[in-house]
mmCIF file of the N, C-alpha and C atoms, coordinates in Angstrom:
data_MODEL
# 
_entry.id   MODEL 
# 
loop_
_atom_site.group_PDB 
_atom_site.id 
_atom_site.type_symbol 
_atom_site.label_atom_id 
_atom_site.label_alt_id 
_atom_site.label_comp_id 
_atom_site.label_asym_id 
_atom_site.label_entity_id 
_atom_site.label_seq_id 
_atom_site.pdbx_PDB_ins_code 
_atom_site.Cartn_x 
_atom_site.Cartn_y 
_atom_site.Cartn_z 
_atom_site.occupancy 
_atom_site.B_iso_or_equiv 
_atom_site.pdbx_formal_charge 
_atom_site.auth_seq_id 
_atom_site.auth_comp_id 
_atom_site.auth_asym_id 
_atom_site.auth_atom_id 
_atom_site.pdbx_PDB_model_num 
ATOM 1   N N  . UNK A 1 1  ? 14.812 -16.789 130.647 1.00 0.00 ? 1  UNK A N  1 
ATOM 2   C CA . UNK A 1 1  ? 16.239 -16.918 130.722 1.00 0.00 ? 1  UNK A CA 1 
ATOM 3   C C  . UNK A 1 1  ? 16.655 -16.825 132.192 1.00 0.00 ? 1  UNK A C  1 
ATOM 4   N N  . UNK A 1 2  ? 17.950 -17.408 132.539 1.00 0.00 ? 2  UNK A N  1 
ATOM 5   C CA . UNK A 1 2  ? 17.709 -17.203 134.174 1.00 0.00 ? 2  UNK A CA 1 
ATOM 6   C C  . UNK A 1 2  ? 18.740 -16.343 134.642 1.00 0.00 ? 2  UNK A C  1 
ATOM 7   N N  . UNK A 1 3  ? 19.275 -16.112 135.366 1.00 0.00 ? 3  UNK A N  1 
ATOM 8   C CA . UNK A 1 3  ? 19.976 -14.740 135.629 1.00 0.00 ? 3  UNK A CA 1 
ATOM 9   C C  . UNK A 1 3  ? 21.509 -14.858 135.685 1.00 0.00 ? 3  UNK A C  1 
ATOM 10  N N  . UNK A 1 4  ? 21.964 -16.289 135.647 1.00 0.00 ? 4  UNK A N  1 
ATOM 11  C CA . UNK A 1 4  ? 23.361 -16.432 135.530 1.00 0.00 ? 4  UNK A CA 1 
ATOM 12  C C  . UNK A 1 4  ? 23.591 -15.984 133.957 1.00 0.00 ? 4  UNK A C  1 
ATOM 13  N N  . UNK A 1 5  ? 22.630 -17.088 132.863 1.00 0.00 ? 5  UNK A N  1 
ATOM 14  C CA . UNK A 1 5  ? 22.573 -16.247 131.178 1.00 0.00 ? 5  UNK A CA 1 
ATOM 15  C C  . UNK A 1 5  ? 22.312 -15.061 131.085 1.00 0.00 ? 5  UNK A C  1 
ATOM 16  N N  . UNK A 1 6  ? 21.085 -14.306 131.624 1.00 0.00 ? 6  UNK A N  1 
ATOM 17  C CA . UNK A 1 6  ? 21.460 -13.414 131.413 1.00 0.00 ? 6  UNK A CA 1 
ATOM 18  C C  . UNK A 1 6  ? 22.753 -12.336 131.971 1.00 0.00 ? 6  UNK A C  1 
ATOM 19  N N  . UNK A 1 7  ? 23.598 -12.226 132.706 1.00 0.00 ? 7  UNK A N  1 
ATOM 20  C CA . UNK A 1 7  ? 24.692 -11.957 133.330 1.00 0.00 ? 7  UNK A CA 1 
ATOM 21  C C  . UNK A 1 7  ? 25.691 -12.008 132.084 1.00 0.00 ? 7  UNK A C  1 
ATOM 22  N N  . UNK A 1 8  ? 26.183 -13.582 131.637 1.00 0.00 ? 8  UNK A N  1 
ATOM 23  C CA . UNK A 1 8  ? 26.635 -13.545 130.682 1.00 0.00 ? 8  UNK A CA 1 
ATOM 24  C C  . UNK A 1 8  ? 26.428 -13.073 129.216 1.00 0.00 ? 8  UNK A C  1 
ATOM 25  N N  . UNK A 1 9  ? 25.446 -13.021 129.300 1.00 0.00 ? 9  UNK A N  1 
ATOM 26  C CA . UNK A 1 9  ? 24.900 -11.771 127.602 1.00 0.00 ? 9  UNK A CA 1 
ATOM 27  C C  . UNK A 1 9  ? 25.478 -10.224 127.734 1.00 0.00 ? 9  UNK A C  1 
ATOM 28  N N  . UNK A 1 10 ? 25.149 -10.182 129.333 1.00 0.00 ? 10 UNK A N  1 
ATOM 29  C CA . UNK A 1 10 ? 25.490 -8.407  130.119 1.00 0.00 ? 10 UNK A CA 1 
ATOM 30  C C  . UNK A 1 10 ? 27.045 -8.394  129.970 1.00 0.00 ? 10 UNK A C  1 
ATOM 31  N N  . UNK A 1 11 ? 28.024 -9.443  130.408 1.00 0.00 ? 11 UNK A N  1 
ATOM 32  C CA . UNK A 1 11 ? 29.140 -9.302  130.199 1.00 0.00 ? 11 UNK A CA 1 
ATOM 33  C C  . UNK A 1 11 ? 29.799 -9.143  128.486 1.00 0.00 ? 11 UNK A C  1 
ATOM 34  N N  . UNK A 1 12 ? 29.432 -10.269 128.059 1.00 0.00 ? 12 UNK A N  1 
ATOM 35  C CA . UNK A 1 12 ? 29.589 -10.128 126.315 1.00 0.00 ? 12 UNK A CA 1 
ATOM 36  C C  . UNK A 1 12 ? 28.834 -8.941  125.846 1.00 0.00 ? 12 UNK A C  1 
ATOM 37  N N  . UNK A 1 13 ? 28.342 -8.840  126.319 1.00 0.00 ? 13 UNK A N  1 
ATOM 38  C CA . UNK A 1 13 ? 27.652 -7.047  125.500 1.00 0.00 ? 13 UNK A CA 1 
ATOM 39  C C  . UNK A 1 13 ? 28.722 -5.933  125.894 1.00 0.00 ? 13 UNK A C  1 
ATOM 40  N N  . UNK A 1 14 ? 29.201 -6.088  127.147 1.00 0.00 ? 14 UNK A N  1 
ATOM 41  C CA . UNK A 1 14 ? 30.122 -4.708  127.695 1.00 0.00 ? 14 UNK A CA 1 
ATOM 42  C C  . UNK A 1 14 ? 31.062 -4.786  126.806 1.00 0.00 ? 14 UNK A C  1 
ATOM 43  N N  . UNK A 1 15 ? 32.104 -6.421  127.047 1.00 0.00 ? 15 UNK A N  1 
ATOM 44  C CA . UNK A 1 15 ? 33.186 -6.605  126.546 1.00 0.00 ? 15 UNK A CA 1 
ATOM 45  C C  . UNK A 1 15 ? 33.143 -6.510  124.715 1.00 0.00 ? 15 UNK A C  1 
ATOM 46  N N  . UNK A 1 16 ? 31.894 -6.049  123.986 1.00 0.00 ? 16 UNK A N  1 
ATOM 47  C CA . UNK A 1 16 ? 31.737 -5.800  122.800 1.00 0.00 ? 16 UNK A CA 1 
ATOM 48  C C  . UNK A 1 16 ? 31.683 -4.452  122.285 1.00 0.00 ? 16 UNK A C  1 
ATOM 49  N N  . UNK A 1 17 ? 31.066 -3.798  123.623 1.00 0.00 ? 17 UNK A N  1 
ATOM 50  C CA . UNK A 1 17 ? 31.132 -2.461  123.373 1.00 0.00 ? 17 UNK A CA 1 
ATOM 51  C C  . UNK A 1 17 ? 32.701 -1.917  123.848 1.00 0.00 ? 17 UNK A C  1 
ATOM 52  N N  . UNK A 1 18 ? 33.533 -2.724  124.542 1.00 0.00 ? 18 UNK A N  1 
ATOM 53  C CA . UNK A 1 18 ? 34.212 -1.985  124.956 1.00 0.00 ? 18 UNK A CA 1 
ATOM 54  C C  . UNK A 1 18 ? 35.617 -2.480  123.565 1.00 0.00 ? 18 UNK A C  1 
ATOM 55  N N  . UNK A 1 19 ? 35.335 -3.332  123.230 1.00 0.00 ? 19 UNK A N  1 
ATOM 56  C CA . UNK A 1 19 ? 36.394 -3.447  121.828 1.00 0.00 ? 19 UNK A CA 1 
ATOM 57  C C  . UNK A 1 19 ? 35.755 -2.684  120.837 1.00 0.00 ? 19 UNK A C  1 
ATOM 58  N N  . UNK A 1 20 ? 34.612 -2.679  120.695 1.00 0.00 ? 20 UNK A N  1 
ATOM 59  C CA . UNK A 1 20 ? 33.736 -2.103  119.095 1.00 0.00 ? 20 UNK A CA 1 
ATOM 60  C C  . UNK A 1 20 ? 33.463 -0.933  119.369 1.00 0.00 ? 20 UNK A C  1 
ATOM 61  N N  . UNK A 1 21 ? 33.106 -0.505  120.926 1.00 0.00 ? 21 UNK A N  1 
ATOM 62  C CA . UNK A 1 21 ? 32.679 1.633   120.480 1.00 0.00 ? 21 UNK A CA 1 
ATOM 63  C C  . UNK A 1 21 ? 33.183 2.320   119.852 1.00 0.00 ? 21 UNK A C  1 
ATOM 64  N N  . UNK A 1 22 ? 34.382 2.408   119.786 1.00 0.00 ? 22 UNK A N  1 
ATOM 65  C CA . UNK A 1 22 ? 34.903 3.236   118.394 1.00 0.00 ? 22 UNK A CA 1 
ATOM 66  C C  . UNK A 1 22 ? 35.131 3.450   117.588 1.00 0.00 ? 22 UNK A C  1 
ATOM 67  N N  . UNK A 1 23 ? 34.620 2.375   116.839 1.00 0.00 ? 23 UNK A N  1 
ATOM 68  C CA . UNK A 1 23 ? 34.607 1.574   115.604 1.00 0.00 ? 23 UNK A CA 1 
ATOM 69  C C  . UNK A 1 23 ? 34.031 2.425   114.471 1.00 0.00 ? 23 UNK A C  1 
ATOM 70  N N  . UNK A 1 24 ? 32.783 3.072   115.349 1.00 0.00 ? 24 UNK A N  1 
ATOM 71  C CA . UNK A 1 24 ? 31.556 3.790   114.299 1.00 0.00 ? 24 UNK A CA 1 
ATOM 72  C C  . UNK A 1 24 ? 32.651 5.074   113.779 1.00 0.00 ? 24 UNK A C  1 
ATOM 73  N N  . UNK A 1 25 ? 33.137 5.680   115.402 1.00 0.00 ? 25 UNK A N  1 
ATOM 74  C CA . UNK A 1 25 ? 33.713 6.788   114.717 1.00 0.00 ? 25 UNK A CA 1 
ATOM 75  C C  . UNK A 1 25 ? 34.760 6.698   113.442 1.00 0.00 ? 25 UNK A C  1 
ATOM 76  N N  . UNK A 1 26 ? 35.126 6.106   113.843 1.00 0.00 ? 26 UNK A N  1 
ATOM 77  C CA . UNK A 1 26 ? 36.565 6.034   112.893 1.00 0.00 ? 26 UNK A CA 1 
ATOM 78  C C  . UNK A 1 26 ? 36.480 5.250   111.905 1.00 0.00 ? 26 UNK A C  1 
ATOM 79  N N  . UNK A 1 27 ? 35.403 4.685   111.196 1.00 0.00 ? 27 UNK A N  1 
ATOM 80  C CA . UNK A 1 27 ? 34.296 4.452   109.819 1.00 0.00 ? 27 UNK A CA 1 
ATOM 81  C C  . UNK A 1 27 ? 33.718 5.143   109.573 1.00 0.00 ? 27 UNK A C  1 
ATOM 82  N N  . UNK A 1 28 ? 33.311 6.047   110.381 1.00 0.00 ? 28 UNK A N  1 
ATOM 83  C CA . UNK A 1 28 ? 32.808 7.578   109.922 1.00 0.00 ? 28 UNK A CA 1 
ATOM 84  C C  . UNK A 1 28 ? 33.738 8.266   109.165 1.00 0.00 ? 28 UNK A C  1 
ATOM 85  N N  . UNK A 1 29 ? 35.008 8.692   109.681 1.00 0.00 ? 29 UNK A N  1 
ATOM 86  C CA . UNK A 1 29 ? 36.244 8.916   109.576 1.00 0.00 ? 29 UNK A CA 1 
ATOM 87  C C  . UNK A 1 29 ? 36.998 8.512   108.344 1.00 0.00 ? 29 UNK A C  1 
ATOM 88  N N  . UNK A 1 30 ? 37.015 7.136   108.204 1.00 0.00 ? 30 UNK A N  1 
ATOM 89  C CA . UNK A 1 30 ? 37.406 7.157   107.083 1.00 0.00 ? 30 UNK A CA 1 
ATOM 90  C C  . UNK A 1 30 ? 36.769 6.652   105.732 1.00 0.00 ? 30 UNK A C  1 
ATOM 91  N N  . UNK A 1 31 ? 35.205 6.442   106.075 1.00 0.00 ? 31 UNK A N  1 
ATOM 92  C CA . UNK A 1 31 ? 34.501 6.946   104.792 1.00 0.00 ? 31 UNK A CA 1 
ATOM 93  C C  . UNK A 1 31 ? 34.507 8.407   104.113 1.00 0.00 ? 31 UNK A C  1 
ATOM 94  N N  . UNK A 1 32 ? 34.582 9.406   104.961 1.00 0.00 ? 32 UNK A N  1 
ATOM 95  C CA . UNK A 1 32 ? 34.382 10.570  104.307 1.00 0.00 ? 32 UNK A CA 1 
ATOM 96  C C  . UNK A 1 32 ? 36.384 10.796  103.934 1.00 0.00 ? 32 UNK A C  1 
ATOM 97  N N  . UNK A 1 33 ? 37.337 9.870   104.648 1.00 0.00 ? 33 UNK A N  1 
ATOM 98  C CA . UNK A 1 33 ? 38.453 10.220  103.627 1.00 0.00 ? 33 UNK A CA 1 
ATOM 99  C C  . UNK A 1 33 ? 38.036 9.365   102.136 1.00 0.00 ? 33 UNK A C  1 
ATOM 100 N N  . UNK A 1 34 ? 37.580 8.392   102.353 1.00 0.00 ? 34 UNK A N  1 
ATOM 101 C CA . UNK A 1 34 ? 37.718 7.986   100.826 1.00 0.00 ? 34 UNK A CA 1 
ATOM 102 C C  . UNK A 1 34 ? 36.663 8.773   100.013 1.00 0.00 ? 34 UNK A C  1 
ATOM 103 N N  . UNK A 1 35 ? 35.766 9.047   100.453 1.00 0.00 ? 35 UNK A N  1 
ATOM 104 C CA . UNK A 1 35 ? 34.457 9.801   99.648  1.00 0.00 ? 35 UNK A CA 1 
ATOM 105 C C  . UNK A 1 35 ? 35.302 11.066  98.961  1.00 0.00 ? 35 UNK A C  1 
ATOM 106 N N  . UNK A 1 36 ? 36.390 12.056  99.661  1.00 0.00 ? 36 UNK A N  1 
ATOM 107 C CA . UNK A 1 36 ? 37.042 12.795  99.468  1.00 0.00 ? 36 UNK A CA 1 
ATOM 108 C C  . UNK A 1 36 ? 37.733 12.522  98.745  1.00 0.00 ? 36 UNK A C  1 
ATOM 109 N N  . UNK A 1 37 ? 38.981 10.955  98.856  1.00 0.00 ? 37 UNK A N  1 
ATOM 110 C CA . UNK A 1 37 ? 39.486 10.827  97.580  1.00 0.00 ? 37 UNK A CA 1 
ATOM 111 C C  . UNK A 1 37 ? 38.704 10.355  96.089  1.00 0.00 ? 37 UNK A C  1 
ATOM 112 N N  . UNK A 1 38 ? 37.617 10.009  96.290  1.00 0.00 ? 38 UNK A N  1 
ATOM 113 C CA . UNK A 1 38 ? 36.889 9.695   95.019  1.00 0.00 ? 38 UNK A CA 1 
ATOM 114 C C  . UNK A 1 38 ? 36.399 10.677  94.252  1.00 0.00 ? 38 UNK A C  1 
ATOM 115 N N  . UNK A 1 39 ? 36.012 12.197  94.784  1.00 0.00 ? 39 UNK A N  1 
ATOM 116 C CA . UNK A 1 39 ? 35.616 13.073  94.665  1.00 0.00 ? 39 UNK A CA 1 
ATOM 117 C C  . UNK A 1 39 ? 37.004 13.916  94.114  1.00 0.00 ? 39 UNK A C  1 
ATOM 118 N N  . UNK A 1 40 ? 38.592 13.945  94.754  1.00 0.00 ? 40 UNK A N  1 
ATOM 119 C CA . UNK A 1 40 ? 39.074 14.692  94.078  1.00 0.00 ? 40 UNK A CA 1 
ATOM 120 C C  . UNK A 1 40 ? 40.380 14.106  93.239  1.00 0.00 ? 40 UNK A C  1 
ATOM 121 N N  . UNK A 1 41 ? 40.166 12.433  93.081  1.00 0.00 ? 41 UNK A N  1 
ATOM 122 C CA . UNK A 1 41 ? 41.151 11.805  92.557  1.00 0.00 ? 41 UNK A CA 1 
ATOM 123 C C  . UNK A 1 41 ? 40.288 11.394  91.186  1.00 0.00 ? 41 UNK A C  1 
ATOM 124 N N  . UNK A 1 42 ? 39.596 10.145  91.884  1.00 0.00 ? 42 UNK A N  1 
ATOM 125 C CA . UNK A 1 42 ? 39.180 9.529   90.901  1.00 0.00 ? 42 UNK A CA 1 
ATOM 126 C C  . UNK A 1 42 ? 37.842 9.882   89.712  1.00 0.00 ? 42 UNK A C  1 
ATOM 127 N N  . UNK A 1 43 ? 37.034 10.731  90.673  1.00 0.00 ? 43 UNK A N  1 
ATOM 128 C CA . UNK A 1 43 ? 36.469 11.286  89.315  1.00 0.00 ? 43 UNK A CA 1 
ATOM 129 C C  . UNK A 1 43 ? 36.734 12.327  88.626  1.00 0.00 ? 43 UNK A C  1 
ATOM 130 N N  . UNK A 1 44 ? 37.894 13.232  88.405  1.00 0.00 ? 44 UNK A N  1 
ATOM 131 C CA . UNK A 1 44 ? 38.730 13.905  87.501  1.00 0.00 ? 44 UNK A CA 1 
ATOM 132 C C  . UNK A 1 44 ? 38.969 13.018  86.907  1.00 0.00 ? 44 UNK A C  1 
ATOM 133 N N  . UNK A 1 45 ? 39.577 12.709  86.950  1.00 0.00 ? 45 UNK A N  1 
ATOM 134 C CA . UNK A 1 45 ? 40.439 11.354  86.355  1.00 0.00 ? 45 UNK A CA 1 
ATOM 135 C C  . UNK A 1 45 ? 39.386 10.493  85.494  1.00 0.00 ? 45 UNK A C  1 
ATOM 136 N N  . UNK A 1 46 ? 38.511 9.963   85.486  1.00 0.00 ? 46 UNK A N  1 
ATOM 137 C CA . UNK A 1 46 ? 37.155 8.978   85.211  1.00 0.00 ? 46 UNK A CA 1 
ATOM 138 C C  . UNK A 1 46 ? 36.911 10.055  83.676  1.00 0.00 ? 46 UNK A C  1 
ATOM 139 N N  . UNK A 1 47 ? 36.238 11.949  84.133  1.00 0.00 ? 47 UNK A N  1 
ATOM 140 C CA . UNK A 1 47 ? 35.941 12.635  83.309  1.00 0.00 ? 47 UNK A CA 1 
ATOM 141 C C  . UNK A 1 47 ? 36.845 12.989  82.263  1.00 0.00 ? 47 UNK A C  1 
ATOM 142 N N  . UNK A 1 48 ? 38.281 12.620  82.712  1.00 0.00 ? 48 UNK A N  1 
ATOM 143 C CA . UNK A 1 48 ? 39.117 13.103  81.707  1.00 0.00 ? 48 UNK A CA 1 
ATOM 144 C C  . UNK A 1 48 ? 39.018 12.471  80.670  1.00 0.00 ? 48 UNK A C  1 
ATOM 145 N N  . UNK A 1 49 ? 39.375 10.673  81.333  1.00 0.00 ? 49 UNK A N  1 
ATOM 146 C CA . UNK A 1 49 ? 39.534 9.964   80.179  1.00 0.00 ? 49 UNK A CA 1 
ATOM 147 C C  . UNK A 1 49 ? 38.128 9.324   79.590  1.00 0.00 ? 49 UNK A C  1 
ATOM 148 N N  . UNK A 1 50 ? 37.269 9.641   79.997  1.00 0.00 ? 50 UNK A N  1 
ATOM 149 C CA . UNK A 1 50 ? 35.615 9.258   79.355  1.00 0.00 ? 50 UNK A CA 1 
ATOM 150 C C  . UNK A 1 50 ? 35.962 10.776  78.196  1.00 0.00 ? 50 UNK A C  1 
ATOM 151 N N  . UNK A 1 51 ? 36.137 11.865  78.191  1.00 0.00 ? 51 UNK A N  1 
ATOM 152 C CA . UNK A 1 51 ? 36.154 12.481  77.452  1.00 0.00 ? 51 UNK A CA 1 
ATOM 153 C C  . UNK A 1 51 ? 36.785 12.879  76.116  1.00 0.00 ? 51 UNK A C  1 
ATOM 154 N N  . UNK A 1 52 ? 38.518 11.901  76.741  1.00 0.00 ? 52 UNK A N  1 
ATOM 155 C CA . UNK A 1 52 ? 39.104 11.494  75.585  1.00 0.00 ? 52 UNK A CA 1 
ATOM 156 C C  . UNK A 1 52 ? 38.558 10.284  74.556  1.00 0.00 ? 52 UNK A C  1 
ATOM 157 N N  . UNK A 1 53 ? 37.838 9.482   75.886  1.00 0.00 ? 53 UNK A N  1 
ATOM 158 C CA . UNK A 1 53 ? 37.410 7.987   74.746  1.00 0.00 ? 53 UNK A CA 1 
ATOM 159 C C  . UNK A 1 53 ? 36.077 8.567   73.624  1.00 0.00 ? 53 UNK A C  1 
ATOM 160 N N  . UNK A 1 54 ? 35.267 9.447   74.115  1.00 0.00 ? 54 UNK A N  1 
ATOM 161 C CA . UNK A 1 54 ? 34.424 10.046  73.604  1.00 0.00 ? 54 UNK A CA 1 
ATOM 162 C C  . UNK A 1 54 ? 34.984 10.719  72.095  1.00 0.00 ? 54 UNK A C  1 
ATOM 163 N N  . UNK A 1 55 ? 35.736 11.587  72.210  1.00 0.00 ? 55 UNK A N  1 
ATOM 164 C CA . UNK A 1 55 ? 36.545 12.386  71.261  1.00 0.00 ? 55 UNK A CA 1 
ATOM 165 C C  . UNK A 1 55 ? 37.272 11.216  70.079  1.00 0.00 ? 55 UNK A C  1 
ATOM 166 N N  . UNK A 1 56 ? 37.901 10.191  70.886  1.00 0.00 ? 56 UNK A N  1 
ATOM 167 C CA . UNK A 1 56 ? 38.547 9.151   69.655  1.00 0.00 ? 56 UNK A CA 1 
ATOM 168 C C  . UNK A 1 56 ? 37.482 8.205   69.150  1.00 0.00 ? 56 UNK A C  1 
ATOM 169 N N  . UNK A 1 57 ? 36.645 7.894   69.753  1.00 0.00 ? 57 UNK A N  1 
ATOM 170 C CA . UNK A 1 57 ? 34.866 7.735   69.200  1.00 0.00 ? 57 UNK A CA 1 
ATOM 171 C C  . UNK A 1 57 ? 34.689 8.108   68.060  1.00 0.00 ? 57 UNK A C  1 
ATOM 172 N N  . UNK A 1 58 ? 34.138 9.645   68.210  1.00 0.00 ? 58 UNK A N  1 
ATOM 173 C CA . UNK A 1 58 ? 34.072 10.366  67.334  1.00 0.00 ? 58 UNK A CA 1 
ATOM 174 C C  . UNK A 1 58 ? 34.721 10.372  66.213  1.00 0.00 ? 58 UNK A C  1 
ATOM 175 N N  . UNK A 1 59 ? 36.033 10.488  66.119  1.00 0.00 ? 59 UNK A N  1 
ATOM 176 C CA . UNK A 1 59 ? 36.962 10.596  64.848  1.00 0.00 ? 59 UNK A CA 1 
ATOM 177 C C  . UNK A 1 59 ? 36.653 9.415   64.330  1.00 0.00 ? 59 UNK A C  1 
ATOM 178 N N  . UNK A 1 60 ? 36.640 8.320   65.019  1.00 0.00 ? 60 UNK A N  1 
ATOM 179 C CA . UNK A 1 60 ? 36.411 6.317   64.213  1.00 0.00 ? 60 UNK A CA 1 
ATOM 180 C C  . UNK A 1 60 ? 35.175 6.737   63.516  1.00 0.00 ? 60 UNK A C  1 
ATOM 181 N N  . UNK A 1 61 ? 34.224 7.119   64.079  1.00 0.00 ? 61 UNK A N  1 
ATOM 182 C CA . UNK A 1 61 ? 32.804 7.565   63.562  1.00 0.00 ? 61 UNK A CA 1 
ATOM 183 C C  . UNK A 1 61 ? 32.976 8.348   62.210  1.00 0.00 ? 61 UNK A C  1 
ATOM 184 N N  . UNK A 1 62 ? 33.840 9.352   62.352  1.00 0.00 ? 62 UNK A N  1 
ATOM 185 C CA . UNK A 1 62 ? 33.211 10.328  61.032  1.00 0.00 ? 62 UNK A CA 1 
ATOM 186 C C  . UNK A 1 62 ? 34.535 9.323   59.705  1.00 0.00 ? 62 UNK A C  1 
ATOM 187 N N  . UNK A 1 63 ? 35.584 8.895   60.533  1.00 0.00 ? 63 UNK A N  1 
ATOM 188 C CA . UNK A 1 63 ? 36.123 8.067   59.168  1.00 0.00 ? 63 UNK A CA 1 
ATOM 189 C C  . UNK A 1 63 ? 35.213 6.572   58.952  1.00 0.00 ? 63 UNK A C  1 
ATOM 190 N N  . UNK A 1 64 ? 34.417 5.945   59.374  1.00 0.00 ? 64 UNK A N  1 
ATOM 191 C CA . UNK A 1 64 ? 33.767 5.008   58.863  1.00 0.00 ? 64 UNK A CA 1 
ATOM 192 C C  . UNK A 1 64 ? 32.687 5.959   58.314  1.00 0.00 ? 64 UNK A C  1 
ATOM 193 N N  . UNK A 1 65 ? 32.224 6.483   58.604  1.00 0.00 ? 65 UNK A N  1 
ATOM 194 C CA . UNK A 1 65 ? 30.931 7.473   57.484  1.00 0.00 ? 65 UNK A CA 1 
ATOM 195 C C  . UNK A 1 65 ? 31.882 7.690   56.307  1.00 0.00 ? 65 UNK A C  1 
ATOM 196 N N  . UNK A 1 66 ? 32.890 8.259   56.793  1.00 0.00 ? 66 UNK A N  1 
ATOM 197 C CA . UNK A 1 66 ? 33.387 8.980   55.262  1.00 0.00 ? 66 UNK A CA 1 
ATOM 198 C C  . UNK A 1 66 ? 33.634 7.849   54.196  1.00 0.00 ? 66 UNK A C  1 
ATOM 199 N N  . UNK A 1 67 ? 34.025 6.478   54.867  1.00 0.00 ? 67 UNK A N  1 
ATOM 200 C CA . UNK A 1 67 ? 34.345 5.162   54.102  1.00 0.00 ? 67 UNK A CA 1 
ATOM 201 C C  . UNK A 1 67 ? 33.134 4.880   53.634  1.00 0.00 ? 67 UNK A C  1 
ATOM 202 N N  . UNK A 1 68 ? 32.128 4.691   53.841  1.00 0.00 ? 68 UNK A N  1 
ATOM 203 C CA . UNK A 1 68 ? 30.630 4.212   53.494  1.00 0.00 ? 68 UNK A CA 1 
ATOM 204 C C  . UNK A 1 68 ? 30.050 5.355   52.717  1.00 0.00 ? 68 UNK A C  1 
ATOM 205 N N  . UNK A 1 69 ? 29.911 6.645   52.750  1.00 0.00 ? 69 UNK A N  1 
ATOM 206 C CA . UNK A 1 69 ? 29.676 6.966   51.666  1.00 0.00 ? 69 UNK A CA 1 
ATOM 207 C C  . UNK A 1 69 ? 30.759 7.314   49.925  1.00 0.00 ? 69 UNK A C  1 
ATOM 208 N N  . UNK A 1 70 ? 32.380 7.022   50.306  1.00 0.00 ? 70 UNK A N  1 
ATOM 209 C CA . UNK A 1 70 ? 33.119 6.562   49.128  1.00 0.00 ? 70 UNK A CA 1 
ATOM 210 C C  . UNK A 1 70 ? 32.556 4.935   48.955  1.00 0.00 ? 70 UNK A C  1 
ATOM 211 N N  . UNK A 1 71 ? 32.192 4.404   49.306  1.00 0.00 ? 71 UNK A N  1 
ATOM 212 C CA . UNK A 1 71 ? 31.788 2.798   48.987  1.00 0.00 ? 71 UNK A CA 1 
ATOM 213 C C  . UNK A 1 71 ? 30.615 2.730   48.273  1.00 0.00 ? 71 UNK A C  1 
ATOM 214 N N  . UNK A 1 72 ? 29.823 3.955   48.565  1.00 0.00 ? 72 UNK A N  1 
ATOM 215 C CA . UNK A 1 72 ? 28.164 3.969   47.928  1.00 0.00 ? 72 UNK A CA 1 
ATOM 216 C C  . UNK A 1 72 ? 28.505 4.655   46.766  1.00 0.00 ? 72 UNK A C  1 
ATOM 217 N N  . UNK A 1 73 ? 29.070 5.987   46.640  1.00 0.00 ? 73 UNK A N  1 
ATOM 218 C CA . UNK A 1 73 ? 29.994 6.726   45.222  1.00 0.00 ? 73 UNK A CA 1 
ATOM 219 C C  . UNK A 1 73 ? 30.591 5.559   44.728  1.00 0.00 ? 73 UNK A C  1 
ATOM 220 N N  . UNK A 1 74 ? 31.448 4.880   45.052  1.00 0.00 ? 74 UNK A N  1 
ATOM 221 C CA . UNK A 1 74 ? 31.838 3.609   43.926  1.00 0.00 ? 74 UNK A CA 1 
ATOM 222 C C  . UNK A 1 74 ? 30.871 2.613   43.249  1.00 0.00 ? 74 UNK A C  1 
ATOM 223 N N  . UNK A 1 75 ? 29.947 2.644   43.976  1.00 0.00 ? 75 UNK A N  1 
ATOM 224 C CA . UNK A 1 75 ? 28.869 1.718   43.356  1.00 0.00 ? 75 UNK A CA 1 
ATOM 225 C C  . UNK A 1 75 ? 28.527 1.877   42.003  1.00 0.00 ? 75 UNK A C  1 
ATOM 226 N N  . UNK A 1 76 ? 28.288 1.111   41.102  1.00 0.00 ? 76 UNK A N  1 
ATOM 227 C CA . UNK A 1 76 ? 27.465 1.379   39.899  1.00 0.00 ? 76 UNK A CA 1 
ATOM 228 C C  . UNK A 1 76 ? 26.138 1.700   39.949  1.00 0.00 ? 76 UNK A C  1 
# 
């Protein structure tokens, strides 16, 4: 490569670091805000209602059992 290209790689590298260096921090920054809101928003929230869908599950469950064995008692 000859030294005017490389010069220009040296310049585009500065002028990249000098828009992008702080970039990391403050993606650092605000990954751990969202990690924080996922942690105290959204998975409360996720466990609540997985626990309600679980529970109304359940009830569909024990009234189709209870229907299937009145269906087998009706049988001849």
């Amino acid at each position: 490569m000859t030294e005017q290209a490389s010069g220009r790689f040296e310049n585009v590298g500065r002028k990249l670091d000098e828009h992008f260096g702080g970039c990391s921090e403050r993606l650092e920054e605000d990954v751990k805000r969202v990690i924080t809101f996922l942690n105290e928003k959204v998975v409360p929230e996720v466990r609540e209602n997985s626990t309600r869908a679980l529970r109304i599950a359940a009830e569909q469950l024990a009234r189709l059992a209870d229907h299937l064995e009145r269906s087998r008692k009706a049988q001849p």
